[in-house]
C-alpha positions in Angstrom: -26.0 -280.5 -90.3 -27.1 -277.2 -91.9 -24.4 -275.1 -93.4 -25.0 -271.2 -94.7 -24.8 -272.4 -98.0 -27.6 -274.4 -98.1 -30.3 -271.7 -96.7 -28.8 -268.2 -97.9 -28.6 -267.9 -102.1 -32.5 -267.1 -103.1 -33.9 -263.4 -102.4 -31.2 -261.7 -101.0 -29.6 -264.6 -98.6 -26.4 -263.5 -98.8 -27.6 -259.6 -96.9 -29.4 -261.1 -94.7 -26.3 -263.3 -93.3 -24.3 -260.1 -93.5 -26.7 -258.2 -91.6 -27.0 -261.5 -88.9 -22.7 -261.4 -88.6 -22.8 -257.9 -88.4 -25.3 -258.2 -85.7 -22.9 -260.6 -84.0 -20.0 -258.2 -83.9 -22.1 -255.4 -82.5 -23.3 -257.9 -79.5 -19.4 -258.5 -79.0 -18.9 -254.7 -78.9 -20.9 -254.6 -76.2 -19.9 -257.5 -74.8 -16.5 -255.7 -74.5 -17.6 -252.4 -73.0 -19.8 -253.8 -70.3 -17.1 -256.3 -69.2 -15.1 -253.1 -69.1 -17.3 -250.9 -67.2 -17.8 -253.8 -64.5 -13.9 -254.3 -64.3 -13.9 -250.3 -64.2 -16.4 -250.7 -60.8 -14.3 -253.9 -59.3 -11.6 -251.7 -59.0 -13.1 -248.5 -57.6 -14.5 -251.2 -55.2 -11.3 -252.6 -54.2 -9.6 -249.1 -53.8 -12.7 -248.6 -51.4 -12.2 -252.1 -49.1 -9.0 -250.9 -48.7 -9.2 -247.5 -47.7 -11.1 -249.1 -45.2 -8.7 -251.8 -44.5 -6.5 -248.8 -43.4 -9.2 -247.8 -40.8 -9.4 -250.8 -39.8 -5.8 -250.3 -38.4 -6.4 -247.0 -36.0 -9.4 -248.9 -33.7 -7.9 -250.8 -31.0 -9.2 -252.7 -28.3 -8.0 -256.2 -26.4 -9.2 -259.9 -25.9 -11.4 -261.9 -27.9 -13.0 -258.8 -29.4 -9.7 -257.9 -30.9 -9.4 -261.4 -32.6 -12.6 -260.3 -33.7 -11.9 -257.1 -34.8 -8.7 -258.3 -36.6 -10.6 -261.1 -38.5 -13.1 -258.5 -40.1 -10.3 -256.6 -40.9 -8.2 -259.8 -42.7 -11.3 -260.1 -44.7 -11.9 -256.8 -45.6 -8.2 -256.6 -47.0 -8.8 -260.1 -48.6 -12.2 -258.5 -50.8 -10.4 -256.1 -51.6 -7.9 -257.7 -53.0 -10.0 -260.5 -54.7 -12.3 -257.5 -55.9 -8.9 -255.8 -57.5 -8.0 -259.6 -59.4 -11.3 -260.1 -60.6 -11.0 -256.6 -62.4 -8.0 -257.6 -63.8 -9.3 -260.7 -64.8 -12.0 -259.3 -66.3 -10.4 -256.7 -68.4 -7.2 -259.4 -69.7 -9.0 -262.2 -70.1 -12.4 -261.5 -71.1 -12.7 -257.8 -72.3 -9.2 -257.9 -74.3 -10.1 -261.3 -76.4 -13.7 -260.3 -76.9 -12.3 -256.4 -78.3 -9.5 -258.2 -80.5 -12.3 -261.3 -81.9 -14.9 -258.6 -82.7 -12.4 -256.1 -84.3 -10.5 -258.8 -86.3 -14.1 -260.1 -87.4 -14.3 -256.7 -89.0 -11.2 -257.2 -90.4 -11.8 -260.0 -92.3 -15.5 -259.1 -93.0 -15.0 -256.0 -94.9 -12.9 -257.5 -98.1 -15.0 -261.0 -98.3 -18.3 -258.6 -98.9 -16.4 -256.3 -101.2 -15.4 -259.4 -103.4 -18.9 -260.8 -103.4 -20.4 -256.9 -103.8 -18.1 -256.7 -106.3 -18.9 -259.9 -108.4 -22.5 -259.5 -108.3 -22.1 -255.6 -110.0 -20.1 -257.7 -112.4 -22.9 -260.2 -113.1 -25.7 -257.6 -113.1 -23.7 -255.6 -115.6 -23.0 -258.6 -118.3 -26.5 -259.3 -118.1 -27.4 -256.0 -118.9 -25.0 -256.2 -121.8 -26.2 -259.3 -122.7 -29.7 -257.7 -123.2 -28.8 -254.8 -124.7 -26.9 -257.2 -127.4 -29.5 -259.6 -127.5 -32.0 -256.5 -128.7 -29.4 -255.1 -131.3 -29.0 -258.9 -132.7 -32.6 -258.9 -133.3 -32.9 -255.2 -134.5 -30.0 -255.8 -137.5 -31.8 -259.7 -138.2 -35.0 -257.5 -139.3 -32.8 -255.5 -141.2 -31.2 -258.0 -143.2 -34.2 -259.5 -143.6 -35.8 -256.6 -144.7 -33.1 -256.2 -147.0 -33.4 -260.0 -148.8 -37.0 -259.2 -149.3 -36.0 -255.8 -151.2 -33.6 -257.9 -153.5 -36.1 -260.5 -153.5 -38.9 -258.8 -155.2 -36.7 -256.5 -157.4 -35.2 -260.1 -159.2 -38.5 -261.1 -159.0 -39.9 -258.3 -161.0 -36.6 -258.0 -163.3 -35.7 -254.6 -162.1 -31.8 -254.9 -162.6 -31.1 -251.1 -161.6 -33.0 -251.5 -158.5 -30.6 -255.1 -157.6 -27.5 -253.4 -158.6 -28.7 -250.7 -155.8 -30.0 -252.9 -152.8 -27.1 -255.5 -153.3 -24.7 -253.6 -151.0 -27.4 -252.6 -148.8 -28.4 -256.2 -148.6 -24.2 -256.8 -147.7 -24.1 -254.4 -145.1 -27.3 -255.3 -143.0 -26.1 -258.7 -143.6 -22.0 -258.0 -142.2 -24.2 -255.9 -139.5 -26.4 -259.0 -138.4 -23.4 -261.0 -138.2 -21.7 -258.6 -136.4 -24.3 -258.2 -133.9 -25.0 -261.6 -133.6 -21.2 -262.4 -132.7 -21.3 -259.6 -129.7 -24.8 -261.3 -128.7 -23.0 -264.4 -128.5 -19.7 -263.6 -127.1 -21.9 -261.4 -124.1 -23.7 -264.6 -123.5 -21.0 -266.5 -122.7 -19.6 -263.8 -120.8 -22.6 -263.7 -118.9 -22.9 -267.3 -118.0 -19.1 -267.0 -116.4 -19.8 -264.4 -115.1 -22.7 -265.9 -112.9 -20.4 -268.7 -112.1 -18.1 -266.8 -110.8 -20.5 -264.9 -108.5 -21.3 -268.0 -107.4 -17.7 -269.4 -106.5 -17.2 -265.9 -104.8 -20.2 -266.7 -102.7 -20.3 -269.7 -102.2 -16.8 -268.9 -100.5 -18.1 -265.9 -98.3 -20.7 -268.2 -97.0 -18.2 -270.6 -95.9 -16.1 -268.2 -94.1 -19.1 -266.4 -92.5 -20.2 -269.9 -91.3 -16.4 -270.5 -90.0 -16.3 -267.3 -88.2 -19.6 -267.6 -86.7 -18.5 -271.0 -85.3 -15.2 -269.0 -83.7 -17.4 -266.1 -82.8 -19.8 -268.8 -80.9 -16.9 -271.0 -79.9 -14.8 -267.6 -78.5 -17.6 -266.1 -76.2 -18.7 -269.0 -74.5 -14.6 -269.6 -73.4 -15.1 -266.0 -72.3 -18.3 -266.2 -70.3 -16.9 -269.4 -68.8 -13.5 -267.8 -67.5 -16.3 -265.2 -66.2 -18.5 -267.3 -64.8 -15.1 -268.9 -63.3 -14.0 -266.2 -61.8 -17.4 -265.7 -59.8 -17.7 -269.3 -58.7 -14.3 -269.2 -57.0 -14.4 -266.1 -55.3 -18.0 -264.9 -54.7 -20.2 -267.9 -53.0 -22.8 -265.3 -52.4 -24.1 -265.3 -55.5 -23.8 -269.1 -56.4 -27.5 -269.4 -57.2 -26.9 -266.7 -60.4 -24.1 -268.3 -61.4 -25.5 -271.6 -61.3 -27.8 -270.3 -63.6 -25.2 -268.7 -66.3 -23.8 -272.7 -66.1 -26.9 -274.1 -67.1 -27.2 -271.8 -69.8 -23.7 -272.2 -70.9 -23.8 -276.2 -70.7 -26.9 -275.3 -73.5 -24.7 -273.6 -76.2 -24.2 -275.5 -79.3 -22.4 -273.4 -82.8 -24.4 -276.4 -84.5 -27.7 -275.9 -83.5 -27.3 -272.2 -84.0 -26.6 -272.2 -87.2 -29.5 -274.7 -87.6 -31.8 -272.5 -86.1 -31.0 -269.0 -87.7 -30.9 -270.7 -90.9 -34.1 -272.8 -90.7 -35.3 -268.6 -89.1 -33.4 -266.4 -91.4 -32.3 -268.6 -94.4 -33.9 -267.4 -98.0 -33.6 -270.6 -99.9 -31.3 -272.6 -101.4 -29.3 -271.9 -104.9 -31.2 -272.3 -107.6 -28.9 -271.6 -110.8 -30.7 -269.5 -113.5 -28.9 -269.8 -116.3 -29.8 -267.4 -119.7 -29.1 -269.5 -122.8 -27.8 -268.3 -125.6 -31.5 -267.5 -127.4 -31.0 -266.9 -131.2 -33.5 -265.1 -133.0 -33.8 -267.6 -135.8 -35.3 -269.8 -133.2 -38.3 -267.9 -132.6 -40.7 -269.7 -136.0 -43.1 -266.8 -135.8 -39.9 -264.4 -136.4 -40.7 -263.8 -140.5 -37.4 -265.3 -142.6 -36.1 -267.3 -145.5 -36.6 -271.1 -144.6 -33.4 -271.8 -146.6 -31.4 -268.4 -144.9 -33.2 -269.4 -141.3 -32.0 -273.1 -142.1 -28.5 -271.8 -143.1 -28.3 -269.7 -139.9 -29.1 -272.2 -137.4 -26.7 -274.5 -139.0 -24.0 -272.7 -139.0 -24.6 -271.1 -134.8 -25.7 -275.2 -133.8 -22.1 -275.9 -135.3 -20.5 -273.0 -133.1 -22.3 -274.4 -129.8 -21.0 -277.2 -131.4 -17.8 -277.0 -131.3 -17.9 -275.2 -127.8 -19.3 -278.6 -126.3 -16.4 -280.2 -127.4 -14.1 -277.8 -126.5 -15.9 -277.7 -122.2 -15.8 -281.4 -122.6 -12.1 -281.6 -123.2 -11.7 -279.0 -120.2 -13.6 -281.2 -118.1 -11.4 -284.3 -118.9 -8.6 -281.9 -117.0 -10.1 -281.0 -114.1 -11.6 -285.0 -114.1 -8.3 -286.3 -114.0 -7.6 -283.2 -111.3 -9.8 -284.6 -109.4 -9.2 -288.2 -109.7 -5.6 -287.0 -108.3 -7.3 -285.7 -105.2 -9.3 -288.5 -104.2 -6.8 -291.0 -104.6 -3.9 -288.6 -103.0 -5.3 -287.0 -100.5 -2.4 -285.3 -98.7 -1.5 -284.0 -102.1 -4.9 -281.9 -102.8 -3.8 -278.9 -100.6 -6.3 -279.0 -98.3 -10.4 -278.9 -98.2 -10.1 -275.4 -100.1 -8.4 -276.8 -103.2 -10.7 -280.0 -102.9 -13.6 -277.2 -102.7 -12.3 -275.7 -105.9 -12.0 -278.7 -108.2 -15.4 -279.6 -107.1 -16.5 -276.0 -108.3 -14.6 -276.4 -111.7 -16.6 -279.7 -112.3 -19.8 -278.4 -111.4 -19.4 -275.1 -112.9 -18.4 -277.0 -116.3 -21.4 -279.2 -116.0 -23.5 -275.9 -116.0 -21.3 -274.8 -119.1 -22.3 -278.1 -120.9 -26.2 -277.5 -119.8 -25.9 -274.1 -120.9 -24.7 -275.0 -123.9 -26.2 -278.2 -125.1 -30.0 -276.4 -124.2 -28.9 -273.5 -126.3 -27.9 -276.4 -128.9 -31.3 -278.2 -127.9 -33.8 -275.3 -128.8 -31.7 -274.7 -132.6 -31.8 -278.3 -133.4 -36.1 -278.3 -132.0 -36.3 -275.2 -134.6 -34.4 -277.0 -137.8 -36.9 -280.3 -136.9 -39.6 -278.2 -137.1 -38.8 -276.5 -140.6 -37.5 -279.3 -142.2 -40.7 -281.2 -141.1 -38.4 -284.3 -139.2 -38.8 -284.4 -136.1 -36.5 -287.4 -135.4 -33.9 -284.8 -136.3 -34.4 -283.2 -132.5 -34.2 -286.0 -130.0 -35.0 -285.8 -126.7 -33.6 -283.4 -124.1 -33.4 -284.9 -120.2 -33.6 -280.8 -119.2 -36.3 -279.8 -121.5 -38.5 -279.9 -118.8 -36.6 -276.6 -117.0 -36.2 -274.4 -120.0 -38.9 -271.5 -119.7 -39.5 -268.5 -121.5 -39.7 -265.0 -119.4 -41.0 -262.0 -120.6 -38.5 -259.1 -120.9 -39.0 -256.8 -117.5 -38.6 -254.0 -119.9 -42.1 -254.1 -120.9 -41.9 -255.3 -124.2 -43.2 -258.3 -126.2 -38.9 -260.1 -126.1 -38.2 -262.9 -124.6 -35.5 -264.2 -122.6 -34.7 -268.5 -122.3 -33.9 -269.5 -118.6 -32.9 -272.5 -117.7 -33.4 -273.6 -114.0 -32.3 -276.6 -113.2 -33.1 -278.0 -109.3 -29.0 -278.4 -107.6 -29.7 -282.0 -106.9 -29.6 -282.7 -110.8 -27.5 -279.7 -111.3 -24.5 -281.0 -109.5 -24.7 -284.9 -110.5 -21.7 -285.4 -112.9 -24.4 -286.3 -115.8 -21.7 -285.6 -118.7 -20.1 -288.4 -119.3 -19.6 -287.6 -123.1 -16.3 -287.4 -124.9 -14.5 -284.7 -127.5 -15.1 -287.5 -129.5 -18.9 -287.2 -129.1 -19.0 -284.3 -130.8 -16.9 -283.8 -134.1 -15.1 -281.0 -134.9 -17.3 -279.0 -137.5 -15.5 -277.3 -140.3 -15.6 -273.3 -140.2 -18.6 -272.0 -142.2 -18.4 -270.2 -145.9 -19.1 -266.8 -144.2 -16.5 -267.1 -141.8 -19.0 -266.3 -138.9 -18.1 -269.2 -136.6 -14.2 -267.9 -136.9 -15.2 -264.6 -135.8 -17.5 -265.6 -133.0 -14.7 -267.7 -131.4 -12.2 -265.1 -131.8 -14.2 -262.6 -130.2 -15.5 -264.7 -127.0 -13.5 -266.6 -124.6 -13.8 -269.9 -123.9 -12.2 -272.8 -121.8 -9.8 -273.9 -124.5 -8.5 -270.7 -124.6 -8.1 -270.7 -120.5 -6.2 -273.8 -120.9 -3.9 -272.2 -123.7 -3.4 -268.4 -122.2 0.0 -267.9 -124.4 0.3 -266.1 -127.0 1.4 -267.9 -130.3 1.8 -264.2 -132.1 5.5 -264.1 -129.8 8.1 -266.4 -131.5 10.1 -266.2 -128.5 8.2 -266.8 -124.7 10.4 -266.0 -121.8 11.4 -268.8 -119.7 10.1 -267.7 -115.8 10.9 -270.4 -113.7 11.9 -274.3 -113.9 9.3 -276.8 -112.0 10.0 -280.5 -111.3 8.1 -283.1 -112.2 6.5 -285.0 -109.1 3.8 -287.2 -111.0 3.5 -289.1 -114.2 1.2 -287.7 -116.9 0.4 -289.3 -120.5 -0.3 -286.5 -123.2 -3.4 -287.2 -124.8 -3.3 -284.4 -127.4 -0.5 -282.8 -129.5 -1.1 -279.8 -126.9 -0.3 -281.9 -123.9 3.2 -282.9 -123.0 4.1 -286.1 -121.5 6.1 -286.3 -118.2 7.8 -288.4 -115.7 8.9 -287.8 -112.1 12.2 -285.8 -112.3 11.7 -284.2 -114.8 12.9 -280.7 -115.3 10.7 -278.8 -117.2 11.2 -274.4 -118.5 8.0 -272.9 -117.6 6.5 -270.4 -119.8 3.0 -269.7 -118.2 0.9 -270.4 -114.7 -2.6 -270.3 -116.0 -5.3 -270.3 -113.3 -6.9 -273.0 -115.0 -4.3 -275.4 -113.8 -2.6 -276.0 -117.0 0.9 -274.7 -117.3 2.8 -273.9 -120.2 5.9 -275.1 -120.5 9.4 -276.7 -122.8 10.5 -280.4 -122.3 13.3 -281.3 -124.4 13.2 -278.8 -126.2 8.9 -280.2 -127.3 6.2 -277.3 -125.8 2.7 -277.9 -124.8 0.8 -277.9 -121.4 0.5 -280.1 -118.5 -1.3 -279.9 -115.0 0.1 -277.3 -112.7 -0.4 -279.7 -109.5 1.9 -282.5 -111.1 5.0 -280.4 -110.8 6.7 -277.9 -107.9 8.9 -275.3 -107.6 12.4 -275.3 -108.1 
């Protein structure tokens, strides 16, 4: 079966679907005021039959002609009154439902398109950030390395006034690249959740257009059937059109509909674009110091880095989250929560990509200066890293990496925090500032503050699972265990006390008190 969210993601899908369900609500508008206009007619009708019926009463004759007489006139009293239910009918049963379907529709429309409105302004606004931050980074490199080549020739010539002058200058357009190139980064990252999160939000809105399609589909055909009903019972006259709105009601199918409209309408399927984190000391035809370019990669791999292992130890969470799930069904909350786990996974899968390509294209540059190529092994996703040309019109650069959804949402990491050692901060002190300044999943799963010395106690939760602490940070619980809680993350990691030991533990293992 095709579903919305297969066929409307590329080139606008997700307006076109809006302006098809819109479509759909205006049909049921009028759906509504031309059942109202015939009920509107079936009553004037009966009110005529029986005006009639009361002339019936002043002609009098005798015999059979009477009999007669006094049939036509039984009948004329019986239209009339089956002309006066059928306009009731029509205007309770069918113009009524269809009027409160299309204008709860509306309803329900208006804030699911707002969110995803909403989330793309959000995206397209980080990405422009991210440019703009991208083009500073590079702007303040070319001054610092402007500057090194100043101090560069002045040692080289001996000219100690002229060091003790371009020193600081060579400090501040070195703090300034730094700078820059922290914002670059933390914008980056920013970015890339923010593009997941237009996706969640969308991917949503496409499920609950396609679910009230189906009730749209699924509503009018009850209505046209009580309609069609109505005429079949009363009005053997006009069988042969009524026959005819059976057959085409016996036809409807909410599956094939959506098939059709999709395989008619649809735009394409996702394909996630994701920007990676492009640093300037990449680019080889960029002029710098081999040992500064060597020392600058090396310390931004270790960042990416340490970000690996930090989205890989997220991912164990929602893993075991998931695990949960699928082996306790009734406990997942339903196919939404089910939904969202899967999102979490897939969405930290694309975290991974995005960062270990960012990683790849650093460690393909330090090869390539340092001459060893067996320094740079192979990347599976090389293959779907491209360079675009800025739209701007000038000669930058931005790394995309499309990969096709059928490798995007295989669970390919299979790695471990212990895959990627922790790497000790760097003498500059850049990798502290970048991972102060961006967030990251670590810092999802750990949303309280350790600058309080006291955290206020809001609730108690019970313990309803076990769950071993694999980290200092994690606690270890039992059923029946009562438990002060500090903090409800949305990651599904709470923060709570346990005899009198804090740390985190998964949100879904506990409940209310």
């Amino acid at each position: 079966m095709t579903h919305f969210t297969d066929k409307f993601w590329a080139n606008g899908g997700f307006e076109e679907l809006r302006r098809l369900i819109k479509q759909g609500n205006e049909f049921g508008r009028e759906i509504s005021s031309i059942i109202q206009e015939r009920s509107e007619l079936e009553l004037n009708y009966a009110r005529g039959l029986m005006k009639l019926q009361t002339k019936c009463q002043k002609p009098q004759t005798y015999g059979s002609i009477m009999s007669v007489w006094s049939t036509i006139r039984s009948e004329i009293e019986s239209s009339a009154e089956f002309h006066k239910n059928l306009s009731v009918a029509l205007l309770e049963e069918v113009m009524k439902p269809m009027k409160t379907l299309t204008d709860s529709q509306v309803r329900v429309r208006r804030p699911i398109e707002h969110n995803v409105n909403r989330s793309w302004t959000n995206l397209s606004e980080k990405r422009a950030e991210m440019v703009r931050a991208k083009k500073n980074a590079s702007a303040r490199a070319r001054e610092r390395e402007f500057a090194n080549d100043q101090v560069f020739d002045a040692q080289r010539n001996e000219k100690d006034k002229d060091i003790v002058k371009l020193k600081p200058k060579l400090e501040r357009a070195e703090e300034a690249a730094s700078k820059a190139d922290q914002e670059y980064y933390s914008l980056a990252i920013t970015s890339e959740r923010a593009r997941q999160m237009w996706e969640t939000v969308q991917q949503k809105a496409l499920l609950q257009f396609e679910m009230m399609e189906k009730d749209r589909i699924h509503v009018i055909k009850e209505l046209f059937e009580k309609y069609n009903v109505h005429l079949l019972s009363k009005v053997p006259q006009i069988e042969q059109n009524t026959q005819q709105v059976t057959t085409t009601l016996n036809s409807v199918d909410d599956i094939q509909d959506i098939t059709a409209v999709s395989g008619e309408k649809g735009t394409g399927a996702l394909e996630p674009e994701q920007w990676l984190y492009d640093v300037i000391e990449v680019d080889l035809m960029f002029p710098m110091d081999v040992k500064r370019r060597k020392r600058f990669l090396e310390q931004k791999l270790a960042t990416v880095s340490n970000e690996i292992r930090s989205e890989l130890k997220g991912k164990e969470g929602v893993d075991k989250l998931n695990r949960v799930y699928n082996e306790t069904p009734d406990f997942s909350g339903g196919v939404e929560s089910m939904l969202d786990v899967k999102m979490q996974i897939i969405h930290s899968n694309a975290m991974i990509d995005f960062l270990e390509a960012s990683a790849y294209r650093m460690k393909n540059s330090l090869a390539s200066i340092t001459n060893n190529q067996l320094e740079s092994p192979p990347y599976d996703l090389a293959q779907y890293i491209i360079d675009n040309k800025d739209k701007s019109g000038s000669d930058k650069t931005i790394c995309i990496m499309k990969i096709p959804l059928s490798i995007a949402e295989q669970d390919r990491h299979k790695q471990t925090p212990a895959d990627y050692p922790q790497e000790e901060p760097t003498s500059d002190g850049q990798r502290d500032s970048m991972l102060r300044d961006r967030p990251s999943v670590a810092e999802s799963f750990d949303e309280f503050d350790e600058e309080f010395e006291e955290k206020l106690v809001i609730g108690q939760v019970r313990v309803l699972y076990d769950f071993v602490g694999e980290t200092n940070e994690e606690l270890t619980i039992t059923p029946g265990d009562v438990i002060n809680l500090y903090c409800r993350s949305e990651t599904g990691w709470w923060d709570g006390e346990l005899n009198g030991v804090e740390g985190i533990f998964p949100g879904s293992y506990v409940e209310d008190l």
